[in-house]
KEVEXSE-63561 format. One record per residue (C-alpha): x, y, z. Coordinates in pm, whole numbers, padded with zeros to 5 digits, always signed. Last residue first. Layout:
XYZ;...
This chain:
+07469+17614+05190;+07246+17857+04992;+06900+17693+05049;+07016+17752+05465;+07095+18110+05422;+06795+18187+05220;+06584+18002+05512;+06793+18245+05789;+06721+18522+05626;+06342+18467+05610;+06342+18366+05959;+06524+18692+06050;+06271+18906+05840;+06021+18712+06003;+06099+18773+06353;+06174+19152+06267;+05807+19157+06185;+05690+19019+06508;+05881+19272+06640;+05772+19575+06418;+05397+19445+06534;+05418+19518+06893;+05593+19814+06863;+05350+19953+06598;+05099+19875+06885;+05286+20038+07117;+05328+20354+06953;+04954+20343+06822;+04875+20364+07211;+05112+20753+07183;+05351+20760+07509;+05189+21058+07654;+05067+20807+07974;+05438+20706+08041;+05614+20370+07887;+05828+20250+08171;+06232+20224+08023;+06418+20106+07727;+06129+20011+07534;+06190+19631+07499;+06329+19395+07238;+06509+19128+07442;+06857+19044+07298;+07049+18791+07270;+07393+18713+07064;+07578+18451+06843;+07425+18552+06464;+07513+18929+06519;+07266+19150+06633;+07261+19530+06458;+06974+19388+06295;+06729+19386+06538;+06831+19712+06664;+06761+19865+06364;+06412+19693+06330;+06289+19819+06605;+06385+20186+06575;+06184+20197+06205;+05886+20005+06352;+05924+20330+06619;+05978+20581+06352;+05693+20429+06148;+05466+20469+06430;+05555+20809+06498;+05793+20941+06706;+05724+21139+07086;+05670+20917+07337;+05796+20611+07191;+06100+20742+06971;+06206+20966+07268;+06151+20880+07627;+06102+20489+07575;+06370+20441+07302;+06409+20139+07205;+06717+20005+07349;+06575+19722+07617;+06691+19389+07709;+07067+19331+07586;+07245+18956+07628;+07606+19009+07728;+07911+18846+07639;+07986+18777+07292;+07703+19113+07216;+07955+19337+07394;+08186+19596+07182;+07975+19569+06876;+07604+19587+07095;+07789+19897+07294;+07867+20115+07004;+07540+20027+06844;+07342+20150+07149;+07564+20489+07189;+07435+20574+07553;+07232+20883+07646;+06897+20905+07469;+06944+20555+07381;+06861+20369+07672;+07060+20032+07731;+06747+19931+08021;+06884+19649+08089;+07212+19465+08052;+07207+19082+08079;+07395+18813+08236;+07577+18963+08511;+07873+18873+08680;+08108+19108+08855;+08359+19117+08496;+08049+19203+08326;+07962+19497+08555;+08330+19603+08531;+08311+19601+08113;+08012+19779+08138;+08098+20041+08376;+08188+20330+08126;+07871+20269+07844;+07609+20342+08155;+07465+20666+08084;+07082+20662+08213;+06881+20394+08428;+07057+20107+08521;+06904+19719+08561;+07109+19392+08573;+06997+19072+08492;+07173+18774+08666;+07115+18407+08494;+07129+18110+08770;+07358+17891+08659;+07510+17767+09017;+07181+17799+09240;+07277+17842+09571;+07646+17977+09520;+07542+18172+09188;+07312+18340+09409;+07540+18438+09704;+07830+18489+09433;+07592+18723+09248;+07496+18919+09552;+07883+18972+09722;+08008+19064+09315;+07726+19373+09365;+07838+19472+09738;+08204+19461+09610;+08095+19660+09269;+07953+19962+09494;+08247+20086+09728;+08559+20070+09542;+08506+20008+09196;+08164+20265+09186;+08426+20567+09349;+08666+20455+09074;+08418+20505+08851;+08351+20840+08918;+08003+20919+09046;+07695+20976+08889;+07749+20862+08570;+07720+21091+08239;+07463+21314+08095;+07122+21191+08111;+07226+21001+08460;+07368+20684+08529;+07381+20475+08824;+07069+20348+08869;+07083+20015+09086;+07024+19699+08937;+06872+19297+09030;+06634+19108+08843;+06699+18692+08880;+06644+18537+08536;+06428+18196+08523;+06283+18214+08855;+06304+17899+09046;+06259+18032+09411;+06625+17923+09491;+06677+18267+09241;+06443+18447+09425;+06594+18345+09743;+06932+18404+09641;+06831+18743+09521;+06679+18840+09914;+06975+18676+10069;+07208+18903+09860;+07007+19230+09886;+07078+19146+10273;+07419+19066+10275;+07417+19389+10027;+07274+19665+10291;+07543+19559+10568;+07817+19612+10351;+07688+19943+10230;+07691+19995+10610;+08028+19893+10683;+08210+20102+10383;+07990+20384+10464;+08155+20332+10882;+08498+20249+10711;+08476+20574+10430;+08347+20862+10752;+08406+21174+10579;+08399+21100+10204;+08179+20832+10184;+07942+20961+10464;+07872+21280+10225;+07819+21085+09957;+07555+20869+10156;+07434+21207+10312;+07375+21375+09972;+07157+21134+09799;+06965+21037+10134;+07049+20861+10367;+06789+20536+10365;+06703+20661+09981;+07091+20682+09944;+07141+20360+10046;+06896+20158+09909;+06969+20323+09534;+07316+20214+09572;+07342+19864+09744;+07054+19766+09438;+06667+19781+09430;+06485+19510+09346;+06290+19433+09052;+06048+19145+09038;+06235+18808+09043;+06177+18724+08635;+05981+18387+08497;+05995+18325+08187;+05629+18208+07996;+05527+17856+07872;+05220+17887+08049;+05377+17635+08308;+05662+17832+08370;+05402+18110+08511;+05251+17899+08720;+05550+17735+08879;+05724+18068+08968;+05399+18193+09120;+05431+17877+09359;+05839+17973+09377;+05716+18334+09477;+05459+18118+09748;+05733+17998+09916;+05931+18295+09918;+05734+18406+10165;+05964+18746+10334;+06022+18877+10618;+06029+18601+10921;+06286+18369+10702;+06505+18717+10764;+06517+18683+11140;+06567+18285+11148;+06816+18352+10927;+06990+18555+11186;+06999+18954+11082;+07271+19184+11102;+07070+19525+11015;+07105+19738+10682;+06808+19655+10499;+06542+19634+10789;+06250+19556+10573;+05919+19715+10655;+05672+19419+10695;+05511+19112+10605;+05723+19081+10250;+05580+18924+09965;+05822+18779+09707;+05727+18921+09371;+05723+18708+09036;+05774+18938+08682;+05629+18767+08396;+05823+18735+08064;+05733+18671+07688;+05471+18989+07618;+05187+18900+07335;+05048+19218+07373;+04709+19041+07446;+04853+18834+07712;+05077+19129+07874;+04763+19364+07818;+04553+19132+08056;+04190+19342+08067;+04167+19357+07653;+03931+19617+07561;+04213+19681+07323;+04145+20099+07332;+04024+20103+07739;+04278+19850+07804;+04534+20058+07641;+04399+20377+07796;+04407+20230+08176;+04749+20071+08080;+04897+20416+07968;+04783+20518+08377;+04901+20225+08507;+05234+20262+08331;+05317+20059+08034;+05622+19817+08085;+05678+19584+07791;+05849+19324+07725;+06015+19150+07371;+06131+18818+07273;+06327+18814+06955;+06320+18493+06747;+06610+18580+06685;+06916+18665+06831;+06982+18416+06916;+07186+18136+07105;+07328+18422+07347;+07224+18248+07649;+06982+18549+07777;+06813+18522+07429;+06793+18117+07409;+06619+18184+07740;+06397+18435+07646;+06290+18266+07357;+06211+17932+07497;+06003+18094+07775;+05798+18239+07477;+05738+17885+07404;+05943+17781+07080;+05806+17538+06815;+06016+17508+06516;+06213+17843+06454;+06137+17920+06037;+05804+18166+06197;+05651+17899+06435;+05653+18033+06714;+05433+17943+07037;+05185+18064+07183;+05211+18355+07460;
């Protein structure tokens, strides 16, 4: 949480993940981790540290709006209605307390048009009501993101410093529905929330969140607006592919790999896997070093730890370049 130091002045960890999500990097890297609870049992048992983010040394804090009851996604609601939901009052108060340790601030993560839909429908009705019944799915996917795009406005009138927004659209082996299908019902709902955000707060920084193969709707989800691409997992997209076709207009958060270097390599494998990334970064880029999805409770502690440290040595490396660069010139 202090600052660094390492050839980069004096940069608060807030600093880092904003000259990250700007593309001013890449280094010094800022990195996150998600352990589960049960991993963050064991960690706290091994550390005997009770605040694993502090002791980890982790540069963002997520900020959750409460809600007073069951949300009802796809109704027409008055403002009136929705202001009866949700306190984002007191997520600009956690806002505020978390800037002021000199952390980033992220909207905790909600769901996308997608992933609401089908869990209201289920996986097989939604696709079922897209094919049969197109206006009525059309209607209520509608529906679903005038509300996702009140909730992100909020968050991002709230103050946080990168508004968290996603839906899983990949699986292990490819996407899970054509992307003409994703062009036609689910980017409209998606551009709808990042105009409503950019059109209360005008430089608000969009992160987006999928799960699994991703590489074919990049170039549409930067065309709709986002900032930053997370969780870029490994096991089923070509990382280096992607950083070379994007890093001038994306910042990257995630691309270790959570399901196979960190749950099953060893620590040098995972130091190894951090510092790759690292340098596949070209001087104007961002990324945030991250496993590229929760941590589960076989994920080995000395993983993390070598995590931890193959950052902090990736700052240095980058520092040290960065001096022999300067003595050149």
């Amino acid at each position: 949480m202090g600052a660094v130091r390492a050839g980069y002045g004096q940069l608060t960890s807030r600093d880092k993940v904003l000259r990250a999500v700007s593309r001013q990097g890449p280094a010094p890297f800022p990195k996150h981790l998600r352990p589960s609870l049960e991993l963050s049992e064991v960690l706290r048992r091994i550390s005997g540290a009770e605040d694993l983010e502090s002791h980890f040394g982790v540069d963002m804090r997520w900020v959750y709006c409460p809600r007073t009851q069951d949300f009802p996604y796809d109704r027409e609601l008055s403002q009136e209605e929705f202001s009866r939901f949700f306190d984002f009052d007191q997520a600009a108060r956690q806002v505020e307390q978390v800037q002021a340790a000199g952390l980033a601030a992220a909207s905790g993560y909600e769901m996308g048009t997608f992933e609401q839909a089908h869990d209201m429908r289920g996986m097989e009705g939604l696709f079922i009501s897209l094919l049969t019944d197109p206006k009525e799915a059309t209607s209520f996917l509608a529906r679903i993101g005038r509300n996702k795009a009140r909730i992100a406005a909020g968050y991002a009138l709230a103050g946080v410093d990168l508004v968290f927004i996603g839906d899983d659209m990949g699986s292990q082996r490819g996407l899970l529905m054509s992307e003409q299908m994703w062009s036609e019902y689910f980017r409209p709902p998606l551009e709808m929330i990042i105009q409503e955000v950019r059109s209360v707060v005008p430089g608000a920084r969009i992160a987006y969140h999928s799960c699994g193969h991703i590489e074919p709707l990049i170039s549409g989800l930067i065309e709709a607006g986002i900032d930053v691409l997370e969780s870029l997992q490994p096991e089923c997209n070509d990382v280096p592919r992607i950083i070379r076709a994007y890093h001038d207009r994306l910042c990257f958060w995630g691309g270790v790999g959570a399901q196979s270097t960190m749950a099953r390599g060893r620590p040098e494998q995972v130091r190894s896997a951090v510092l790759e990334l690292a340098r596949l970064l070209p001087p104007q880029s961002g990324l945030i070093l991250a496993p590229a999805h929760t941590l589960e409770r076989d994920t080995p502690p000395e993983n993390v730890l070598a995590f931890v440290e193959a950052v902090a040595e990736a700052d240095r490396l980058a520092a040290a370049a960065r001096s022999a660069t300067y003595r050149v010139s």
